[in-house]
N, CA, C and O atoms as a GROMACS GRO file, in nm:
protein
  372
    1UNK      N    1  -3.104   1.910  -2.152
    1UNK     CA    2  -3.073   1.851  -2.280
    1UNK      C    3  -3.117   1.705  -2.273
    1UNK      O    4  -3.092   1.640  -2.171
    2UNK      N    5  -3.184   1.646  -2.384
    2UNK     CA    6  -3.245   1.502  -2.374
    2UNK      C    7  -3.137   1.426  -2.496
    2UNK      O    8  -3.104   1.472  -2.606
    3UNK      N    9  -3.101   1.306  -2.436
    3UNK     CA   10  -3.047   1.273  -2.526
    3UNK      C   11  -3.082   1.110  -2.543
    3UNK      O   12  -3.107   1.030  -2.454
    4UNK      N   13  -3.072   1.078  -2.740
    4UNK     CA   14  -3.127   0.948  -2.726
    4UNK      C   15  -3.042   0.880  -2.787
    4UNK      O   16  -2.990   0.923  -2.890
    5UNK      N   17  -3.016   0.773  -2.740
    5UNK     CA   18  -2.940   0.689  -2.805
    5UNK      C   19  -3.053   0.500  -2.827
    5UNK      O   20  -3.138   0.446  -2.755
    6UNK      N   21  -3.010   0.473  -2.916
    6UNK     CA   22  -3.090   0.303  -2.964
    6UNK      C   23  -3.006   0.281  -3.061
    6UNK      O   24  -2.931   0.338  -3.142
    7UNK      N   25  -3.056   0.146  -3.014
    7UNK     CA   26  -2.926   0.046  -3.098
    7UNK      C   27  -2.988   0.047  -3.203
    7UNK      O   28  -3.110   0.061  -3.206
    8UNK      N   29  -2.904   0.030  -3.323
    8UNK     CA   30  -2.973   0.024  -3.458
    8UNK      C   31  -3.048  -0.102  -3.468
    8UNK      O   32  -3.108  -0.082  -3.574
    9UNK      N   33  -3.084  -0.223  -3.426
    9UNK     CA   34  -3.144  -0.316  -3.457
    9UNK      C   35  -3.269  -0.286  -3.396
    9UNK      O   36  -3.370  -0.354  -3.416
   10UNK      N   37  -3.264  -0.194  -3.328
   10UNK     CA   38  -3.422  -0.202  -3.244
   10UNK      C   39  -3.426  -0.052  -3.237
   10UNK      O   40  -3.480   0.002  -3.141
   11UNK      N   41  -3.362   0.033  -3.356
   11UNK     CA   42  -3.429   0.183  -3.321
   11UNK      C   43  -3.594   0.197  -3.356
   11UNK      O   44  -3.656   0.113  -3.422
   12UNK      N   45  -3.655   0.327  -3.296
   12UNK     CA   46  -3.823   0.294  -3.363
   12UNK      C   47  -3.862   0.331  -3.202
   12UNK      O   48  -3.786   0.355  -3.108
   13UNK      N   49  -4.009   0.325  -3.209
   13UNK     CA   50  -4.114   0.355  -3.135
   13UNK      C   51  -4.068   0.243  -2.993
   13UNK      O   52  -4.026   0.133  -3.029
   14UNK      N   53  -4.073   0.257  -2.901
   14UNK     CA   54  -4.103   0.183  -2.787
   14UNK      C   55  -4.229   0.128  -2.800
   14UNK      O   56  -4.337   0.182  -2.826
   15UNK      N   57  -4.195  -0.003  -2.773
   15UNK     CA   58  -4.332  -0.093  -2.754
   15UNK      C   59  -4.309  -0.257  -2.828
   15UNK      O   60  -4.197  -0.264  -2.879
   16UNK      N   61  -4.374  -0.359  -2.840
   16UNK     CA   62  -4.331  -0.453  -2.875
   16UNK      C   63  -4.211  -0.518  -2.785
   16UNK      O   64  -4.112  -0.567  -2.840
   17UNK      N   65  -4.222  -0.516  -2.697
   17UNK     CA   66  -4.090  -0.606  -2.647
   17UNK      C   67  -4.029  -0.494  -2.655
   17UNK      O   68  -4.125  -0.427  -2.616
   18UNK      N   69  -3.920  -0.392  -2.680
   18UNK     CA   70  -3.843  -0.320  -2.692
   18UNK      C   71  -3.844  -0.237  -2.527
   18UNK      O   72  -3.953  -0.202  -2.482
   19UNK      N   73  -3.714  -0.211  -2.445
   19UNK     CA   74  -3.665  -0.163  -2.301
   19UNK      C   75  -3.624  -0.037  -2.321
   19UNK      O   76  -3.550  -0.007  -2.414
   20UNK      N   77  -3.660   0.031  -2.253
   20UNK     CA   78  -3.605   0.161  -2.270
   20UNK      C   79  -3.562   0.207  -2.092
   20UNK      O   80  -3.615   0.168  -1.988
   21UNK      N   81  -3.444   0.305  -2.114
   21UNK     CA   82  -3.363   0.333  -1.981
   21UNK      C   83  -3.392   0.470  -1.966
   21UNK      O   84  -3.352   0.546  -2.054
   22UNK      N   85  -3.460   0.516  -1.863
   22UNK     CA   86  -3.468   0.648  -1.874
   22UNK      C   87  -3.350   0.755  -1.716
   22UNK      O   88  -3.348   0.755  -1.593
   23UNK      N   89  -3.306   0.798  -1.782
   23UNK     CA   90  -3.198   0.841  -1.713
   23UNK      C   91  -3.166   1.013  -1.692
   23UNK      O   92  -3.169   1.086  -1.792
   24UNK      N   93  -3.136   1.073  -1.550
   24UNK     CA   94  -3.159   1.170  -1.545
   24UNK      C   95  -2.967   1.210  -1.481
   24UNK      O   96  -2.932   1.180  -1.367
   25UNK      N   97  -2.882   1.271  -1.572
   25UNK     CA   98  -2.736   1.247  -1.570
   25UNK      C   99  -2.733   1.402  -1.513
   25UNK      O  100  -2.769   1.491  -1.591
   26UNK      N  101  -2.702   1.428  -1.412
   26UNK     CA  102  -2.718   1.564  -1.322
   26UNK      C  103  -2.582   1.566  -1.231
   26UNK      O  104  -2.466   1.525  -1.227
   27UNK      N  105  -2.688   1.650  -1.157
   27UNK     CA  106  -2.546   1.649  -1.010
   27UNK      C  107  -2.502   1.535  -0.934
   27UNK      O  108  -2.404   1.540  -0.860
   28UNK      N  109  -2.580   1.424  -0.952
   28UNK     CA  110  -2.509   1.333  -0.859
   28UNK      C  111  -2.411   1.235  -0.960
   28UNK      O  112  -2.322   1.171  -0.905
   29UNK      N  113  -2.428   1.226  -1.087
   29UNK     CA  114  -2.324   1.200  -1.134
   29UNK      C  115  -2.180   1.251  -1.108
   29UNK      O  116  -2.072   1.193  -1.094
   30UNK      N  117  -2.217   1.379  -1.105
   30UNK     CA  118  -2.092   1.471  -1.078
   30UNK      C  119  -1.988   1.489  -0.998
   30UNK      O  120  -1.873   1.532  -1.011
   31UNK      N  121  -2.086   1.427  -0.871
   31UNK     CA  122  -2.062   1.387  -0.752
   31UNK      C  123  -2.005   1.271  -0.741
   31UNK      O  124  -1.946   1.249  -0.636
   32UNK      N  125  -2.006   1.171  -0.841
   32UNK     CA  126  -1.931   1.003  -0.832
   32UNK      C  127  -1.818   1.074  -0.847
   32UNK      O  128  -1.794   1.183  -0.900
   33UNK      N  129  -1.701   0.931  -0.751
   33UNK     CA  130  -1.570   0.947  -0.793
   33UNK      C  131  -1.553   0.906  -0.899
   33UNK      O  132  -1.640   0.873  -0.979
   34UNK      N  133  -1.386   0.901  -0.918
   34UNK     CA  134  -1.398   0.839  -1.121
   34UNK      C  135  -1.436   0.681  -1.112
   34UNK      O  136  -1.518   0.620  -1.180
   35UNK      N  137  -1.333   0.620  -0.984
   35UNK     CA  138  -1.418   0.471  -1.030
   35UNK      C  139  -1.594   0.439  -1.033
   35UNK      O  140  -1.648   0.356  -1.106
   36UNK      N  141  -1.659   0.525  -0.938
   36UNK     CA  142  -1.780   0.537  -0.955
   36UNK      C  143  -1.822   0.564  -1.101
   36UNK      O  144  -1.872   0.481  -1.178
   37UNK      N  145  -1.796   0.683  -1.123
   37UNK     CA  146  -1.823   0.703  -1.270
   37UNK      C  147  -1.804   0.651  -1.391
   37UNK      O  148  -1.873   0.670  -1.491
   38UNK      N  149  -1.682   0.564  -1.375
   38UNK     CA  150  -1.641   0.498  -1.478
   38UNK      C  151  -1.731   0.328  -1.498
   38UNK      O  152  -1.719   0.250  -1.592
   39UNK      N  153  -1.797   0.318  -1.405
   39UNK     CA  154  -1.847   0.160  -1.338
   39UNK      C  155  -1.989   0.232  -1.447
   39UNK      O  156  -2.023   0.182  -1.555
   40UNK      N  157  -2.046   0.345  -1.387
   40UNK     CA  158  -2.183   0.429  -1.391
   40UNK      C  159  -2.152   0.444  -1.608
   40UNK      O  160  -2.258   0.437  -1.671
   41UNK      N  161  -2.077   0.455  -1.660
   41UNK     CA  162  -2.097   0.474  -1.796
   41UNK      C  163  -2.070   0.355  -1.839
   41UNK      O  164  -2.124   0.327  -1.946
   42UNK      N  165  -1.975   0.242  -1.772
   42UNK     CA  166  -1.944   0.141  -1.798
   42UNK      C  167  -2.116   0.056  -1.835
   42UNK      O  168  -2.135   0.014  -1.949
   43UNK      N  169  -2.225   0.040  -1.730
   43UNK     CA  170  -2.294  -0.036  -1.718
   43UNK      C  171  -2.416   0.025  -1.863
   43UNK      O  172  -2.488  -0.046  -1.933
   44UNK      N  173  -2.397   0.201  -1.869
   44UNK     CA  174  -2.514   0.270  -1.955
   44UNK      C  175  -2.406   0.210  -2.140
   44UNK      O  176  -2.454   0.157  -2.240
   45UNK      N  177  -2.312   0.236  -2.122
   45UNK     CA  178  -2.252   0.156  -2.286
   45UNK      C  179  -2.259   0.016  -2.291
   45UNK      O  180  -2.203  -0.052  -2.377
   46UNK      N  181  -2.333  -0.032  -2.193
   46UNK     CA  182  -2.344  -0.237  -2.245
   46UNK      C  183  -2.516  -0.202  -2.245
   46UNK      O  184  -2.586  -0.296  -2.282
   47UNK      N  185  -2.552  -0.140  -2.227
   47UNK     CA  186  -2.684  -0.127  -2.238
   47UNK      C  187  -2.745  -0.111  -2.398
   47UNK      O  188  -2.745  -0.013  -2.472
   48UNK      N  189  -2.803  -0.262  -2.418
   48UNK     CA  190  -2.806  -0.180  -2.578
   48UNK      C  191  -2.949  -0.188  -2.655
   48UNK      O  192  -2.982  -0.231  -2.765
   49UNK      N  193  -3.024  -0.123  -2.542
   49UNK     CA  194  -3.177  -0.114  -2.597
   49UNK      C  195  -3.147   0.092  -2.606
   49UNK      O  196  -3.056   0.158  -2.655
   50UNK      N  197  -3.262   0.127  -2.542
   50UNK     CA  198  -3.242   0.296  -2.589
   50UNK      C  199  -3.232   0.318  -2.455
   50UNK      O  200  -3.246   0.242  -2.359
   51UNK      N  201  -3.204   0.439  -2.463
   51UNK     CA  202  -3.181   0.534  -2.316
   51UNK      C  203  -3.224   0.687  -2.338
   51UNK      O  204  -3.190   0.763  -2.429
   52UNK      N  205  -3.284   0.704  -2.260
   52UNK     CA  206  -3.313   0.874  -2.267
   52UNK      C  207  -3.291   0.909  -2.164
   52UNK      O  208  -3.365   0.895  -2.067
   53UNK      N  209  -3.198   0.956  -2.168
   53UNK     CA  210  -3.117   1.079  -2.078
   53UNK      C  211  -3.128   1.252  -2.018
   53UNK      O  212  -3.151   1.339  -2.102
   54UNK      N  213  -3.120   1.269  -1.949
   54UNK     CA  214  -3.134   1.414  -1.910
   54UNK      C  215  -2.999   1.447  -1.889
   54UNK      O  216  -2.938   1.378  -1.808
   55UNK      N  217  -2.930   1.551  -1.954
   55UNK     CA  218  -2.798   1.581  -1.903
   55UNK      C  219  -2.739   1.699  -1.960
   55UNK      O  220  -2.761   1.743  -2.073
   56UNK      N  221  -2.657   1.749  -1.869
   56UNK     CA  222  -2.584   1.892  -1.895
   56UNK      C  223  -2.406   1.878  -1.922
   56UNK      O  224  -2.335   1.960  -1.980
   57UNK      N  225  -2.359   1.724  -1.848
   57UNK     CA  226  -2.241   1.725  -1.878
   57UNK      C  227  -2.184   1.700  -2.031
   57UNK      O  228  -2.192   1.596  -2.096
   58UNK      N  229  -2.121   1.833  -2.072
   58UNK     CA  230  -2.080   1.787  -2.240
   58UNK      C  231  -2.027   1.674  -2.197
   58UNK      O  232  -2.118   1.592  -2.200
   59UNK      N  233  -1.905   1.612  -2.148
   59UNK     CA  234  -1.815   1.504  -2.165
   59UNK      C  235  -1.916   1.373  -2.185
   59UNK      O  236  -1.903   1.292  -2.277
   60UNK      N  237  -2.001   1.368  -2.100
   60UNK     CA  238  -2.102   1.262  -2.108
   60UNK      C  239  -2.203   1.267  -2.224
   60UNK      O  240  -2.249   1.166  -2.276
   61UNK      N  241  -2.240   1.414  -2.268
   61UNK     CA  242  -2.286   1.398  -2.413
   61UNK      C  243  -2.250   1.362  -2.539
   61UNK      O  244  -2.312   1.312  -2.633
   62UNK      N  245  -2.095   1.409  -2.517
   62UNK     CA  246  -2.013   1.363  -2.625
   62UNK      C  247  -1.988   1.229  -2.669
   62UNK      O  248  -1.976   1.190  -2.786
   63UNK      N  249  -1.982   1.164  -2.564
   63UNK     CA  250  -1.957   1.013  -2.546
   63UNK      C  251  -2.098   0.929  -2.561
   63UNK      O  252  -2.109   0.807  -2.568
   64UNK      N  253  -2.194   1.021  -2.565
   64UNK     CA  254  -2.314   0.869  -2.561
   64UNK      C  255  -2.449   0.894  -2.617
   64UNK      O  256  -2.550   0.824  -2.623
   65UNK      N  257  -2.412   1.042  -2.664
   65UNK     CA  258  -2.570   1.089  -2.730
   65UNK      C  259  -2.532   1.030  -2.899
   65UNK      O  260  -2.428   1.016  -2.962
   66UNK      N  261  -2.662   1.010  -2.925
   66UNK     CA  262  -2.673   0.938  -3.102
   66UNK      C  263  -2.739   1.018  -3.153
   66UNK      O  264  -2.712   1.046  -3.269
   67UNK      N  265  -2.860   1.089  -3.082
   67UNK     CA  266  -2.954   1.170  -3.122
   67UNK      C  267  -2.966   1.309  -3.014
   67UNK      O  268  -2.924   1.272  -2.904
   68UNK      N  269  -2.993   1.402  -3.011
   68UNK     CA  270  -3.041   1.514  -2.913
   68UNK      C  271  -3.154   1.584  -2.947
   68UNK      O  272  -3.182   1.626  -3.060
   69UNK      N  273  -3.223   1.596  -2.835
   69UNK     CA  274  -3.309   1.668  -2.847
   69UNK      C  275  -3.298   1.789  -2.730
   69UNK      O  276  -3.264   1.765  -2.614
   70UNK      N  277  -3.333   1.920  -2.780
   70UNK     CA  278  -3.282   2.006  -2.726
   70UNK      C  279  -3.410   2.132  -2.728
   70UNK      O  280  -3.446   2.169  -2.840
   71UNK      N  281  -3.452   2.171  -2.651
   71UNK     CA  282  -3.530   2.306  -2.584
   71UNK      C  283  -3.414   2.397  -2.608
   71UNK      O  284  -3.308   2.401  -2.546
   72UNK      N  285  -3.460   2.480  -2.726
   72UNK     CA  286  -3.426   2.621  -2.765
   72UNK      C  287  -3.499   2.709  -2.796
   72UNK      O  288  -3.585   2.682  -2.879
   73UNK      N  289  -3.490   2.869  -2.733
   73UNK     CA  290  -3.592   2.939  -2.746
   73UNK      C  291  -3.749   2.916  -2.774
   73UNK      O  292  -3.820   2.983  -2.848
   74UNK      N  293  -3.781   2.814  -2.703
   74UNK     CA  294  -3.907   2.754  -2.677
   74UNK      C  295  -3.914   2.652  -2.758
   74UNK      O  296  -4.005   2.571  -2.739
   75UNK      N  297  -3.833   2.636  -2.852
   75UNK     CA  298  -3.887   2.542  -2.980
   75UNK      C  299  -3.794   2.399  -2.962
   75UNK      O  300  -3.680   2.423  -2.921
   76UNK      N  301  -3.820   2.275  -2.981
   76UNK     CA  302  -3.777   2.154  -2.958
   76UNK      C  303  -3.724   2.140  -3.083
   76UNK      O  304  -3.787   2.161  -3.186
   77UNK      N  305  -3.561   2.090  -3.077
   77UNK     CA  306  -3.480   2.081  -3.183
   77UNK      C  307  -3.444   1.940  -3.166
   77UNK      O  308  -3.398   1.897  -3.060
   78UNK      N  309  -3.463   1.873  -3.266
   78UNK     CA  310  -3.449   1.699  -3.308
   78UNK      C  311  -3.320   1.724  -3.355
   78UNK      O  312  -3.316   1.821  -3.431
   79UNK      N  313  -3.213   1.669  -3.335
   79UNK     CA  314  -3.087   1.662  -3.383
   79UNK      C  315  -3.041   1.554  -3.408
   79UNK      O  316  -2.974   1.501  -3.320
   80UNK      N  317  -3.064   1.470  -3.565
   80UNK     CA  318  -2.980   1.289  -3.520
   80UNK      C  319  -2.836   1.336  -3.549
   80UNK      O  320  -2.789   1.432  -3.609
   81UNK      N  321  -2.771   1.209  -3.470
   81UNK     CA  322  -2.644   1.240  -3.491
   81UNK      C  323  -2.594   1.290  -3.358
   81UNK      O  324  -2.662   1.337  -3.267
   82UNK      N  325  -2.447   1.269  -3.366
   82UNK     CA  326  -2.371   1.301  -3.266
   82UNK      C  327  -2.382   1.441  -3.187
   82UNK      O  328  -2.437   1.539  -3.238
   83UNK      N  329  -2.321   1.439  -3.050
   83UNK     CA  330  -2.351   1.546  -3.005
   83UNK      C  331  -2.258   1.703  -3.044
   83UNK      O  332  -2.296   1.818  -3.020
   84UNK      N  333  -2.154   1.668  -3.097
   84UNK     CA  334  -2.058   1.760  -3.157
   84UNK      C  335  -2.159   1.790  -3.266
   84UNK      O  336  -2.254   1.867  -3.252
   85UNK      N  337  -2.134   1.729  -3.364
   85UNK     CA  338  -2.246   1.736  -3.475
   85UNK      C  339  -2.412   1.817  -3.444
   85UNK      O  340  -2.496   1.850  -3.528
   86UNK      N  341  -2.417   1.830  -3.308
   86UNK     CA  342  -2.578   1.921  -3.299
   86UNK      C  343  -2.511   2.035  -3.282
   86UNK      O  344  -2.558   2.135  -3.336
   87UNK      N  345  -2.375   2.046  -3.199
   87UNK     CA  346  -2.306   2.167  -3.197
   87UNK      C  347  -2.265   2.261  -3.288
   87UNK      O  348  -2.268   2.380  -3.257
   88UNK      N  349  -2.225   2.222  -3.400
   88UNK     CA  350  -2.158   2.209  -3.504
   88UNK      C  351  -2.312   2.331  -3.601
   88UNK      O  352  -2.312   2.443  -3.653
   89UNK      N  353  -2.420   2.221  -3.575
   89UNK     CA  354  -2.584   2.298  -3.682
   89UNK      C  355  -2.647   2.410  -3.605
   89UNK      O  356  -2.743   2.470  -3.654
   90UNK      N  357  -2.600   2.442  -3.492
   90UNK     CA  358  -2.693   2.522  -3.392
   90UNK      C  359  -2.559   2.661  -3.363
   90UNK      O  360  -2.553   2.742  -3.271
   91UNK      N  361  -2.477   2.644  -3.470
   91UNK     CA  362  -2.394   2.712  -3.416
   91UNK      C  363  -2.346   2.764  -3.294
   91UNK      O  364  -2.323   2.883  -3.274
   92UNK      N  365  -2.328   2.646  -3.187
   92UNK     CA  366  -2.262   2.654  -3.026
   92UNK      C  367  -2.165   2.614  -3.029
   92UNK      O  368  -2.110   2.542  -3.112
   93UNK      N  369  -2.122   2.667  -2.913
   93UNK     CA  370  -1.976   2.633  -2.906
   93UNK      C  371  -1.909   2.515  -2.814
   93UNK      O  372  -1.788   2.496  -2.816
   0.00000   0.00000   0.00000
């Protein structure tokens, strides 16, 4: 699952000055303790250019995706909006 989040003052194309975080949220997240983890989302929510993410943990999707993009039955689904909210149009649970 890819997920994007950008700050509204600088959403848009990468390029021009604009930073982007590219982030792959897997098993070794999983693997942090909570203060680890909590330090590890602490530093990605002050981050406020974009981030593209790789990740399977709902809790962490819930909390930080703005946009998703999602590989379904071969076809790439653009979802803006929260990650409940992609849940919600794709009928998942």
């Amino acid at each position: 699952m890819l997920v994007w989040r950008a700050s509204t003052a600088r959403a848009g194309p990468v390029g021009g000055g604009a930073r982007l975080l590219v982030s792959g949220v897997g098993r070794a997240a999983q693997h942090l303790d909570i203060p680890a983890r909590e330090r590890f989302e602490q530093a990605l929510a002050s981050f406020e250019e974009t981030i593209l993410a790789v990740a399977h943990d709902r809790y962490f999707l819930a909390r930080f995706a703005e946009r998703v993009l999602a590989l379904r039955d071969g076809r790439l689904i653009d979802s803006p909006g929260r990650y409940d909210a992609f849940l919600r149009a794709n009928g998942l649970p």
